[in-house]
C-alpha positions as CSV (number, residue, x, y, z in Angstrom):
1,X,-1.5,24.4,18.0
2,X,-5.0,23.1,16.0
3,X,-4.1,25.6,13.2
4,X,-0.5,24.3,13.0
5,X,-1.8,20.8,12.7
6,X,-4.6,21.7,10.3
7,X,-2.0,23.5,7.9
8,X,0.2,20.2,8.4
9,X,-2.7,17.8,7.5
10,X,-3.5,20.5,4.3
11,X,-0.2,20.2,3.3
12,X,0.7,16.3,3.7
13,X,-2.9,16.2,1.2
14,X,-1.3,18.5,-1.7
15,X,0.1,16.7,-4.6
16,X,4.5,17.5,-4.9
17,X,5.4,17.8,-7.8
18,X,8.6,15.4,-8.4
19,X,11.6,16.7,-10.1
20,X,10.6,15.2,-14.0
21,X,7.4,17.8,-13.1
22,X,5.0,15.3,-12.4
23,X,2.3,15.5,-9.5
24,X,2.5,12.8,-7.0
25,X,-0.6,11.3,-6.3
26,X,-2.2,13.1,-3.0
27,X,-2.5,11.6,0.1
28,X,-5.8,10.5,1.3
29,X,-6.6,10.5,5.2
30,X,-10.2,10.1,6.6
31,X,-12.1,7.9,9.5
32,X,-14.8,5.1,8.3
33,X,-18.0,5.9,9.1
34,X,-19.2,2.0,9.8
35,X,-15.8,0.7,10.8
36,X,-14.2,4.0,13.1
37,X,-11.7,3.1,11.1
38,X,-8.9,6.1,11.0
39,X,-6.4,5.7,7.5
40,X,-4.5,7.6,5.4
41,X,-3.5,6.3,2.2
42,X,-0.2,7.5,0.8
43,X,0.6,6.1,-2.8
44,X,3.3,6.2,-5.7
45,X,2.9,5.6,-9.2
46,X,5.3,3.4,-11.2
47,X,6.0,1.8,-14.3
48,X,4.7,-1.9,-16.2
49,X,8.0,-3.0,-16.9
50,X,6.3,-6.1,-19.0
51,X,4.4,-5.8,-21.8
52,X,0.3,-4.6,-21.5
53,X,-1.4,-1.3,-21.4
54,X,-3.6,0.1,-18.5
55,X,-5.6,2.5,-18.5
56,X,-3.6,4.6,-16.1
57,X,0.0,4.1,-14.2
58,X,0.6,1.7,-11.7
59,X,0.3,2.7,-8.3
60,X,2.0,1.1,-4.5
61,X,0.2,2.1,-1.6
62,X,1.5,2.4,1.8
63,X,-1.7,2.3,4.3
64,X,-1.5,3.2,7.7
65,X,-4.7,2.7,10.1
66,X,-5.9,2.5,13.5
67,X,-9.1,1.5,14.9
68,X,-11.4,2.4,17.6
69,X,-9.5,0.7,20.0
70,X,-6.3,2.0,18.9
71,X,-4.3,-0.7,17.4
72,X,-2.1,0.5,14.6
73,X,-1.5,-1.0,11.2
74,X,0.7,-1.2,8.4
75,X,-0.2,-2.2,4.7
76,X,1.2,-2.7,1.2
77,X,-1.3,-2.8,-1.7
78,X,-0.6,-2.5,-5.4
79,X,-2.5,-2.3,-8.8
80,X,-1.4,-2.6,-12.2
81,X,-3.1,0.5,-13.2
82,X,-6.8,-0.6,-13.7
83,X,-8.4,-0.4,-11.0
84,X,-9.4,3.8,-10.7
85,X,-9.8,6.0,-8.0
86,X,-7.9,5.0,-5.1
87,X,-10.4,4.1,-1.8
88,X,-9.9,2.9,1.9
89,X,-11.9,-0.6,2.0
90,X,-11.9,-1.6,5.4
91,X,-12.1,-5.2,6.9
92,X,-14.8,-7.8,6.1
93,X,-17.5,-8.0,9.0
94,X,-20.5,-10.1,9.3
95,X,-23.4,-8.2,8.4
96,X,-25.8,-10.9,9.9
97,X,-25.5,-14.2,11.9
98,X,-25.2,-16.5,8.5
99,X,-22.0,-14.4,7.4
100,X,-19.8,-16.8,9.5
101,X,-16.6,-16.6,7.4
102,X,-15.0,-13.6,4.9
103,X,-15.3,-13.8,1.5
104,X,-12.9,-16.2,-0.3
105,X,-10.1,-13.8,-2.1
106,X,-7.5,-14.8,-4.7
107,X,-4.0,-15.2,-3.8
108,X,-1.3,-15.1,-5.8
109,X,2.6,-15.5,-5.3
110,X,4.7,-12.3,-6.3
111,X,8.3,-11.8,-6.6
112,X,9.5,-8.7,-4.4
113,X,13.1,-7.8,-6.0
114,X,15.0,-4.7,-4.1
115,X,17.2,-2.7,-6.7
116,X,20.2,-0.5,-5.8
117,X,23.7,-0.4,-5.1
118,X,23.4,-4.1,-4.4
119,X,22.3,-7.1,-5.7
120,X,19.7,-9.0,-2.9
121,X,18.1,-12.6,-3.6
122,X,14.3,-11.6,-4.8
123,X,12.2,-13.1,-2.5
124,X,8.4,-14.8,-2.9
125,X,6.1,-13.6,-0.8
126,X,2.3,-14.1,-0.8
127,X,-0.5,-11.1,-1.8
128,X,-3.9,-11.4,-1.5
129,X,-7.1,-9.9,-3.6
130,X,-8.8,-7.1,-1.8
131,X,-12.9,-7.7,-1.6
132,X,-14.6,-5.3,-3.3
133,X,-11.8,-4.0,-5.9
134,X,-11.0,-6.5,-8.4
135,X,-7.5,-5.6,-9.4
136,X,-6.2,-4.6,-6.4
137,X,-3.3,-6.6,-4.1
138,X,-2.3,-6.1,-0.5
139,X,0.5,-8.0,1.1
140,X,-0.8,-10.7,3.0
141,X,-0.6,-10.1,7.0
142,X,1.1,-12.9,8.3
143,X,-0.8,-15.5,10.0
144,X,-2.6,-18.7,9.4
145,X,-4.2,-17.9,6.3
146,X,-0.9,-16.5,4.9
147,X,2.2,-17.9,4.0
148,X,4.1,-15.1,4.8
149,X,6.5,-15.0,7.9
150,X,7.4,-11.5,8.0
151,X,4.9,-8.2,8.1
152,X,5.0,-5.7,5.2
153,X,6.6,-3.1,7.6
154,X,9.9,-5.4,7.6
155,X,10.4,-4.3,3.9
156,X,10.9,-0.8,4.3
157,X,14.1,-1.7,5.7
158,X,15.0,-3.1,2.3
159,X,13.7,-0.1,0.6
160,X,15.7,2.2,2.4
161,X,18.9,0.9,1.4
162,X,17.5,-0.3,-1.9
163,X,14.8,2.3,-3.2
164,X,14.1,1.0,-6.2
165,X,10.9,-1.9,-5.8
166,X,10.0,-4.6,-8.9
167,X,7.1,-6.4,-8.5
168,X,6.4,-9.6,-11.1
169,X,3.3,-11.8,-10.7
170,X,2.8,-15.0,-11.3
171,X,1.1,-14.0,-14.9
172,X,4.2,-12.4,-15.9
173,X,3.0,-8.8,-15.0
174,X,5.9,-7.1,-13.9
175,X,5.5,-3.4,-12.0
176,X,8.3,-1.3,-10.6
177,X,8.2,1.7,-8.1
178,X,11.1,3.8,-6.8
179,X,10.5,4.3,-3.6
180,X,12.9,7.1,-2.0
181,X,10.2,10.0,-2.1
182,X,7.3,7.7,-1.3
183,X,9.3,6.5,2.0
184,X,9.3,10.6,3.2
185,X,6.1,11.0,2.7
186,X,4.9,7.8,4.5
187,X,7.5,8.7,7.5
188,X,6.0,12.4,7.6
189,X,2.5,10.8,7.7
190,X,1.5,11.2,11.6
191,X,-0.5,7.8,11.3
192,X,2.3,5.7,9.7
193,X,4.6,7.5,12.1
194,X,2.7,6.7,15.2
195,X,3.0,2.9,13.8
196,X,6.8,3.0,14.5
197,X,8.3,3.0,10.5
């Protein structure tokens, strides 16, 4: 049974090859060593569909965690193609007694538009800056600090019928991602399965 699980995790880490013959990004899975953290990080590149150059393609995340104590967690993040090697950055903790609040991280609006079959309204919804890579978005958890009523996990639904995702910022920066491979791979993830998606 351990060798049929290590051959799974082996193989959920290889890049596919999609059908235009480009590698998919691999996933990454690890634990934190400060946090205890457990993720796996499973992204897709995309396309700028406004003008601007970067120095590499545009990339969605899906990340999936638990912690020590075993709650499970869902996350979007995106980047518009600058920010490099993709990394697990785990929560802000106080590193001494002065550290009483997080660091203050922009937030910006962004307009999530579902393409498909269908038409849906675009909705705004409200991403936040990540500490420690400049560049780098996740969908802001819902909560007081967020304006966001629904958690990023509720979008998949749209995504399934609707695979194709465009994201444009308030600055104009406009990314899109199709989705339909991405969403197997994050379902076959066993951490993002365990979450319930």
């Amino acid at each position: 049974m351990i060798r049929l699980w290590a051959a799974v995790v082996a193989l959920s880490m290889m890049p596919l090859v999609q059908a235009n013959g480009a590698k998919e990004p691999a996933v990454q899975q690890g634990t934190d060593a400060g946090s205890g953290i457990a993720y796996a990080l499973i992204p897709v590149e995309g396309r700028r569909v406004s003008a601007g150059e970067a120095p590499s393609a545009p990339r969605l995340t899906a990340q999936c965690t638990q912690n020590a104590s075993g709650k499970l967690r869902f996350e979007l993040l995106v980047d518009a193609g600058d920010v490099g090697e993709l990394r697990f950055v785990p929560p802000w903790k106080p590193v001494s007694k002065s550290d009483l609040f997080p660091p203050v991280v922009p937030k910006t609006t962004v307009s999530m538009e579902f393409l498909g079959y269908t038409k849906v309204k675009p909705v705004k919804r409200q991403w936040t800056g990540i500490d420690g890579l400049p560049g780098e978005w996740k969908y802001a958890t819902p909560g007081l600090g967020s304006a966001n009523m629904e958690d990023a996990a509720y979008y998949l639904q749209y995504l399934k019928a609707l695979p194709t995702l465009r994201l444009t910022f308030a600055s104009g920066l406009t990314l899109e991602f199709d989705t339909a491979r991405w969403q197997q791979r994050v379902k076959a993830e066993p951490l993002c399965a365990a979450s319930g998606l």
